[in-house]
C-alpha positions as CSV (number, residue, x, y, z in Angstrom):
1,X,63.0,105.2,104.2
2,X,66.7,105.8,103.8
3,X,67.1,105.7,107.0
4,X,66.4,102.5,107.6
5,X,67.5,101.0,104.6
6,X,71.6,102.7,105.6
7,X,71.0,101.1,109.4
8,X,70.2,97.7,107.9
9,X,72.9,98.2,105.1
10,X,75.7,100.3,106.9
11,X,78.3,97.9,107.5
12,X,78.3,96.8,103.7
13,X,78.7,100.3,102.9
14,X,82.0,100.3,105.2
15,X,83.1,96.9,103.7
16,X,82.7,98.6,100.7
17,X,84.9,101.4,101.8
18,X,87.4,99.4,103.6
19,X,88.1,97.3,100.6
20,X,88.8,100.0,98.2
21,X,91.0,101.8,100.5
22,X,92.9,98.3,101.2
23,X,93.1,98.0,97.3
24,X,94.3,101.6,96.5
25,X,97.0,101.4,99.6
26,X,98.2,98.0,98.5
27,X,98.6,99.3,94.5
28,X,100.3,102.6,96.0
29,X,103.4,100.1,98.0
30,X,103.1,97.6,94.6
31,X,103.7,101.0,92.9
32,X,107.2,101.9,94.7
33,X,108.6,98.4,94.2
34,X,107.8,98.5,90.4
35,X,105.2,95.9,90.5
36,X,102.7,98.2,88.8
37,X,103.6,101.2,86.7
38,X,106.7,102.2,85.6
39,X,107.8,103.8,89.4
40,X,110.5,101.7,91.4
41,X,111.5,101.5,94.7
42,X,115.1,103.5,94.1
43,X,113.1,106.1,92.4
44,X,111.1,107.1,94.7
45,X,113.6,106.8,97.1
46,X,115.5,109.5,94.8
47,X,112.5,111.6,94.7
48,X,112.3,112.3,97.9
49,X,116.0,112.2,99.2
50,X,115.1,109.3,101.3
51,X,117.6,106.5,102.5
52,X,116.5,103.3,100.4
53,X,115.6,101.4,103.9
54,X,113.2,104.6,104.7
55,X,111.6,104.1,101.0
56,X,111.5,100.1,101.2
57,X,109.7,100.6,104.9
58,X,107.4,102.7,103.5
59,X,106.2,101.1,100.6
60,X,106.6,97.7,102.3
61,X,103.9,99.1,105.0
62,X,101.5,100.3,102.3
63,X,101.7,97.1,100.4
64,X,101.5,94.8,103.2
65,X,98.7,97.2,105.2
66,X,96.7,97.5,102.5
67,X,96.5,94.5,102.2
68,X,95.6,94.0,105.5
69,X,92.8,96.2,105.6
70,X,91.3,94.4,102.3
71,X,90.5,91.1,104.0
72,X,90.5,92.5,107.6
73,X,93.5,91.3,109.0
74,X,95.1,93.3,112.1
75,X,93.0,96.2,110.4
76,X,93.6,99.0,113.2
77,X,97.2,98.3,113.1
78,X,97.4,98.1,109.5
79,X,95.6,101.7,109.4
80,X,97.7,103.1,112.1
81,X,100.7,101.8,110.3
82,X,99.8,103.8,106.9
83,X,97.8,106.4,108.9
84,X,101.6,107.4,110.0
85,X,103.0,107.3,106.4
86,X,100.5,109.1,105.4
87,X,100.8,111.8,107.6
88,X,104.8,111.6,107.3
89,X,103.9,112.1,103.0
90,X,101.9,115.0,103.6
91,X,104.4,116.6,106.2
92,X,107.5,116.3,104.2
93,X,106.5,115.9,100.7
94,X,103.3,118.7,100.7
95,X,104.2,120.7,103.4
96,X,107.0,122.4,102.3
97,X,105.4,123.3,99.1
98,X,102.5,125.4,101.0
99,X,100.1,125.1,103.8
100,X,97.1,124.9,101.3
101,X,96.4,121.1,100.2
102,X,94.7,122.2,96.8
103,X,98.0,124.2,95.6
104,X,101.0,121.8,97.3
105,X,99.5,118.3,96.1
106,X,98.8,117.2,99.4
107,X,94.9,116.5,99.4
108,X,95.2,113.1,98.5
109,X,97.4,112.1,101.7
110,X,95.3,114.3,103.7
111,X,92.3,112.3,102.1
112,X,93.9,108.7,103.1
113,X,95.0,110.1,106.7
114,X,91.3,110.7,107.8
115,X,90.0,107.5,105.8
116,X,92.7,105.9,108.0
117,X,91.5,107.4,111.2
118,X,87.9,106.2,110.6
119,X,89.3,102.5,109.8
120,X,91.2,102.9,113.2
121,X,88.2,104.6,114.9
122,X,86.0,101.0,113.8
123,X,88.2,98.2,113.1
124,X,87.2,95.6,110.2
125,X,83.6,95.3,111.2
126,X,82.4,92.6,108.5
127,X,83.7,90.3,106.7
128,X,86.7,89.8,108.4
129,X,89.5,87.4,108.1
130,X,90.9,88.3,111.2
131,X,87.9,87.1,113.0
132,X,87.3,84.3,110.6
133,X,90.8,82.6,112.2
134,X,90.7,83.9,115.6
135,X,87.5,84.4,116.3
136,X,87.6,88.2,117.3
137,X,89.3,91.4,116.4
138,X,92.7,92.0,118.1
139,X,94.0,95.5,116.9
């Protein structure tokens, strides 16, 4: 019964998933430039000890990306894009703090590097605009 009710229905489930991962990326790069929340784009850059370009690139690419993967648009390179920042957060921000994600903060960016990977491994599927305007899925 579930079975074939998840077959039918899988690729909503992934819209599903691929929208809310576009969302959360795209309010985590509105975030850094101050657009929500209190955070801003010097800040973070201070946080971290990053150059400002290095903290504008990365923000910029989670804003922009996430957006991207919301309405299918250049999906694979959007998630291999934030797939690389989010490896690059847990490697230098986590990292240092301890190998175990629980205890150095990192399980979150571990969380969106293998969400990431599956959006890579799959593309848009439905519901894409990508397709929509040029008729199949280039990245």
């Amino acid at each position: 019964m579930f079975d074939k009710f998840f077959k039918k229905n899988g690729d909503y489930f992934y819209l599903a998933f691929r929208v809310v991962l576009g969302l959360l990326l795209f309010m985590h790069g509105a975030g850094k430039f101050g657009l929500i929340g209190e955070m801003n784009i010097g800040g973070f850059a201070g946080m971290f000890g990053f150059p400002l370009w290095v903290a504008s690139l990365v923000a910029l690419v989670e804003l922009v990306g996430g957006l991207a993967i919301l309405f299918g648009l250049f999906t694979r390179l959007a998630a291999l894009g934030n797939a690389i920042v989010m490896f690059g957060a847990w490697f230098l921000a986590h990292v240092p703090k301890g190998w175990n994600p629980m205890s150095n903060g990192g399980e979150l960016s571990l969380v969106y590097f293998v969400a990431l990977l599956v959006i890579l491994a799959y593309g848009a599927k439905v519901w894409c605009l990508e397709k929509a305007i040029l008729k199949k899925e280039f990245f």
